[in-house]
C-alpha positions in Angstrom: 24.0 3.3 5.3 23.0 6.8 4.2 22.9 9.3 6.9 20.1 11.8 7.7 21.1 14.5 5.1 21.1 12.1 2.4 17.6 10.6 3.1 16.5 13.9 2.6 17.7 14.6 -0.5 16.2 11.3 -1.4 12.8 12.1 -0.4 13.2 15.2 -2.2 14.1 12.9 -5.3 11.4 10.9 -5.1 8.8 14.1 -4.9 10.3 15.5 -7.9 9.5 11.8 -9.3 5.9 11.7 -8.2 5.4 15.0 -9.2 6.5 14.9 -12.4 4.7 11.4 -13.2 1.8 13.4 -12.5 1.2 11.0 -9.5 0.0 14.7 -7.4 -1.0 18.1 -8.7 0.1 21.0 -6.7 0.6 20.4 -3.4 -1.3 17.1 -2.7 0.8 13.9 -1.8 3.0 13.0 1.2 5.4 10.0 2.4 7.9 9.6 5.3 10.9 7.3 6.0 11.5 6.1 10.3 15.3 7.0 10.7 14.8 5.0 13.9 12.9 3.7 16.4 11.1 6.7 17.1 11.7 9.1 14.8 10.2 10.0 11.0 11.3 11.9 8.7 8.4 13.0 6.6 7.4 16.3 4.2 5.9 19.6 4.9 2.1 20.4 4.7 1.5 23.2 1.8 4.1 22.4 -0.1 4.7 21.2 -3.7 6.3 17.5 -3.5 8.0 18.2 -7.4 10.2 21.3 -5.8 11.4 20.5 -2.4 15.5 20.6 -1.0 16.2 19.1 2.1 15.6 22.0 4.7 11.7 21.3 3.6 11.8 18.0 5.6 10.5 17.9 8.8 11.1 15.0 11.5 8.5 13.7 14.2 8.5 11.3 16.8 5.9 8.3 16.4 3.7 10.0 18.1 3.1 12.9 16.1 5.4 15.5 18.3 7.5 17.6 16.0 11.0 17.3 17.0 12.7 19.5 14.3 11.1 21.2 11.5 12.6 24.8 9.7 10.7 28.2 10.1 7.8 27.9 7.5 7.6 24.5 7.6 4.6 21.8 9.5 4.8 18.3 9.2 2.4 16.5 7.1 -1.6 16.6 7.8 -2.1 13.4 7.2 1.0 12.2 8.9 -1.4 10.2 11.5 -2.2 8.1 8.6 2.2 7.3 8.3 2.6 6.7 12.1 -0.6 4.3 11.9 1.6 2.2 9.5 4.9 2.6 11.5 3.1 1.5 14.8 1.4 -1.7 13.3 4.0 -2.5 10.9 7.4 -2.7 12.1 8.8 -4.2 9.1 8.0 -1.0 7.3 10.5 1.6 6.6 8.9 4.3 4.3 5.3 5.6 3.2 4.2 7.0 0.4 0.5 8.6 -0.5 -0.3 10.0 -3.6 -3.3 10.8 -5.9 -2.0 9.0 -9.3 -5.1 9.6 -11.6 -5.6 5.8 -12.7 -5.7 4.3 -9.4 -7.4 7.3 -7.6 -10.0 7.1 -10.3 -10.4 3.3 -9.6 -11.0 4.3 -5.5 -13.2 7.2 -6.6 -15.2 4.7 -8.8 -15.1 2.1 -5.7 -13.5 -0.5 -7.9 -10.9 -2.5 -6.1 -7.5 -3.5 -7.9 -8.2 -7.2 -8.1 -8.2 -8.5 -11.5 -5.4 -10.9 -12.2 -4.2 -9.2 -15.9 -0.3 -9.6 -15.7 2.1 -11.6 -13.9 4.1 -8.8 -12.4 1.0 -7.4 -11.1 0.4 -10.5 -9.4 4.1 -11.3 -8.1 4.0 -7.8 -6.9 0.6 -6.5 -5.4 -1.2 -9.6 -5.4 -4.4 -7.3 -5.4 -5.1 -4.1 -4.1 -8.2 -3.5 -1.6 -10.0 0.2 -1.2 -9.5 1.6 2.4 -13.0 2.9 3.8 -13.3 6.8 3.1 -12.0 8.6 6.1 -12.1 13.3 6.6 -7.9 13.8 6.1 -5.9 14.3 8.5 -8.5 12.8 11.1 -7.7 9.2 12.8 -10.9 7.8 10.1 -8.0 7.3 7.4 -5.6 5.6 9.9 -8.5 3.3 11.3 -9.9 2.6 7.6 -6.2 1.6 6.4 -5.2 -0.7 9.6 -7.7 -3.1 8.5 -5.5 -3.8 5.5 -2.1 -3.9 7.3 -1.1 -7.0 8.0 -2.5 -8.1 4.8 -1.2 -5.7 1.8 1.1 -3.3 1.0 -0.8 -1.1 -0.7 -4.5 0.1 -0.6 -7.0 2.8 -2.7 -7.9 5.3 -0.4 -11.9 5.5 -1.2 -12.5 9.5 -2.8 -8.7 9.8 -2.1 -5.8 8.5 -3.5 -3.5 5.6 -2.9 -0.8 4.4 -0.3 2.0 2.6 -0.3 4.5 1.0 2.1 7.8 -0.8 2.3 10.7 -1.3 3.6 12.7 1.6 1.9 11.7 4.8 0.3 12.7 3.3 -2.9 11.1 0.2 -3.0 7.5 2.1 -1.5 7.9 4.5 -4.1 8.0 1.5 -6.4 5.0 0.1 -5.0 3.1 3.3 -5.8 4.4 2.9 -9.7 3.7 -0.4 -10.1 0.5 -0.2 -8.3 -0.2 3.3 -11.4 1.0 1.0 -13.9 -1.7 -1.9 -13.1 -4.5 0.7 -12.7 -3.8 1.9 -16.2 -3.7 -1.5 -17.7 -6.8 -2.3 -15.7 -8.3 0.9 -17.4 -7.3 0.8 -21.0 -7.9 -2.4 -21.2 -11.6 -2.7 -20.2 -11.9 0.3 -22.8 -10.2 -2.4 -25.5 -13.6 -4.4 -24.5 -12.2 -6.0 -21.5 -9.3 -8.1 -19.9 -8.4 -11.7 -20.4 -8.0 -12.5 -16.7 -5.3 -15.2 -15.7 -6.8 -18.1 -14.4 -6.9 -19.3 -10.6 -3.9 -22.0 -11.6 -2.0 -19.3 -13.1 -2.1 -17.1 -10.0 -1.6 -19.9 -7.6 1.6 -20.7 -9.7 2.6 -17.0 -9.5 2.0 -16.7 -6.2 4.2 -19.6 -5.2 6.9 -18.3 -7.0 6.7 -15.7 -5.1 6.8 -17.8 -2.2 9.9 -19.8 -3.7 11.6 -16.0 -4.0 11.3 -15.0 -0.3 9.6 -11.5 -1.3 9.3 -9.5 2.0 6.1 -8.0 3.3 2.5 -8.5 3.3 0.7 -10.4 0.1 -2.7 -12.6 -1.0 0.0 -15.2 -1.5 0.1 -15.7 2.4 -3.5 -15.0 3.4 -4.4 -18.2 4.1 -2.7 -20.7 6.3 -3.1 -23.5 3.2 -0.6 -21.2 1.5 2.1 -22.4 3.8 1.4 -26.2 3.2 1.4 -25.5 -0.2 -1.9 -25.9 -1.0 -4.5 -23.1 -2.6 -5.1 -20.0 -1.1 -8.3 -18.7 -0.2 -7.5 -15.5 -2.1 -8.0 -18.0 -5.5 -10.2 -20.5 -4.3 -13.0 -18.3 -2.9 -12.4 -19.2 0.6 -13.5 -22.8 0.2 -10.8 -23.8 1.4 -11.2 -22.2 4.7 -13.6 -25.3 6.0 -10.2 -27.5 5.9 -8.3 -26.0 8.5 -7.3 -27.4 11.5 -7.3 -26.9 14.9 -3.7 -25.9 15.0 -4.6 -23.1 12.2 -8.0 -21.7 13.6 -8.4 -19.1 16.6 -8.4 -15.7 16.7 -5.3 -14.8 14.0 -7.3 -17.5 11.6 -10.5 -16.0 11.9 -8.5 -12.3 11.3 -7.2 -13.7 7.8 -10.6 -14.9 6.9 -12.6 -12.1 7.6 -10.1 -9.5 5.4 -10.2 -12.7 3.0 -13.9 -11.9 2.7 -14.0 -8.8 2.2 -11.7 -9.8 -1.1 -14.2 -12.0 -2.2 -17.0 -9.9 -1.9 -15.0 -6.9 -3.5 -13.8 -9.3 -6.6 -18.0 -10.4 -6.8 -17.1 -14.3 -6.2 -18.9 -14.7 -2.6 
């Protein structure tokens, strides 16, 4: 188990990474890791992410309050929009928000990640939905991006950027990448004259192998409550499915699932 020292240094690893993939320009970007049940260690406001050491890194409890930080140094502004995740996700571990310019130009443009273009996309994001634009460092950006919680792990941040979330640094900052990677793909090839989308059988097949792997956190794969009897999900069949539940499946966390379900569809154009 690495200790609080050598988180740091990881976090300062992972900005130099971000940094340098030209994920943030100057100072933009944040993320945090929770060292415990109430305590996050996240990075400065003001600061470029590409040349931090460890004394940069400030730690707050989960409710903002700073309980160590150097002279010089403020936690995050946006670190409402960390604790939001934290609070409503206990599974999650780490958070990271940057501005990489394919995805970002996707929220800026409005256009949702949804297209099903490559299986790895699909095992791994599923889709990714635009959070709501919200003033930073307000609670808009928190409230726009709890929506999404308990359905992805990542979302477009509308005019902003992109966020990220898992269960270590590592595997958010991963998120982030792979989440770059499909915006770019998305991108280049619609310039190419547009992409040859998988069909719904090839995505229901990807997402029950993804099932069959035990992948942790939140995913279109487990949207609807068919998913767990095998069956279509709603994220492929357009919600048609959603007039087959039962009574055991309705009620109040049903009618949750089909609402951000929805919101999908309408984003992808198929309601």
């Amino acid at each position: 188990m690495q200790n609080e020292y050598e988180i740091k240094k990881e976090m300062c690893e992972i900005g130099r990474r971000v940094y340098n993939r030209g994920m943030v320009a100057a100072n933009d970007g944040n993320f945090s890791v929770r060292i415990s049940e109430n305590e996050i260690l996240c990075t400065p406001t003001g600061v470029s992410k590409g040349f931090m050491t460890p004394e940069y890194i400030c730690k707050v409890d989960l409710d903002g309050n700073v309980i160590q930080a150097n002279k010089g140094f403020r936690p995050s502004s946006e670190i409402k929009m960390h604790l939001r995740v934290y609070k409503e996700r206990p599974d999650i571990k780490s958070v990271v928000h940057a501005h990489p310019l394919y995805a970002t130009s996707f929220a800026i443009a409005g256009i949702p990640l949804t297209q099903p273009i490559m299986p790895e996309a699909v095992i791994a994001l599923g889709c990714v939905p635009i959070a709501k634009y919200g003033t930073p460092s307000t609670e808009e950006i928190p409230d726009a991006v709890s929506e999404y919680l308990q359905y992805f792990d990542a979302v477009l941040l509308e005019n902003h950027g992109a966020l990220a979330y898992s269960d270590s640094l590592m595997n958010a900052y991963y998120k982030m990448e792979s989440l770059e990677f499909y915006a770019q793909l998305l991108y280049q090839s619609k310039v190419l004259g547009g992409p040859q989308e998988l069909n719904k059988e090839q995505v229901e097949r990807l997402y029950e192998i993804r099932r069959q792997m035990g992948l942790k956190g939140k995913h279109p794969a487990n949207l609807c409550p068919n998913a767990k009897d095998g069956k279509p999900s709603c994220h492929t069949c357009g919600e048609k499915c959603g007039n087959a539940r039962t009574a055991e499946t309705a009620g109040t966390e049903a009618d949750l699932v089909a609402s951000i379900t929805k919101k999908v569809m309408e984003q992808l154009g198929l309601n």
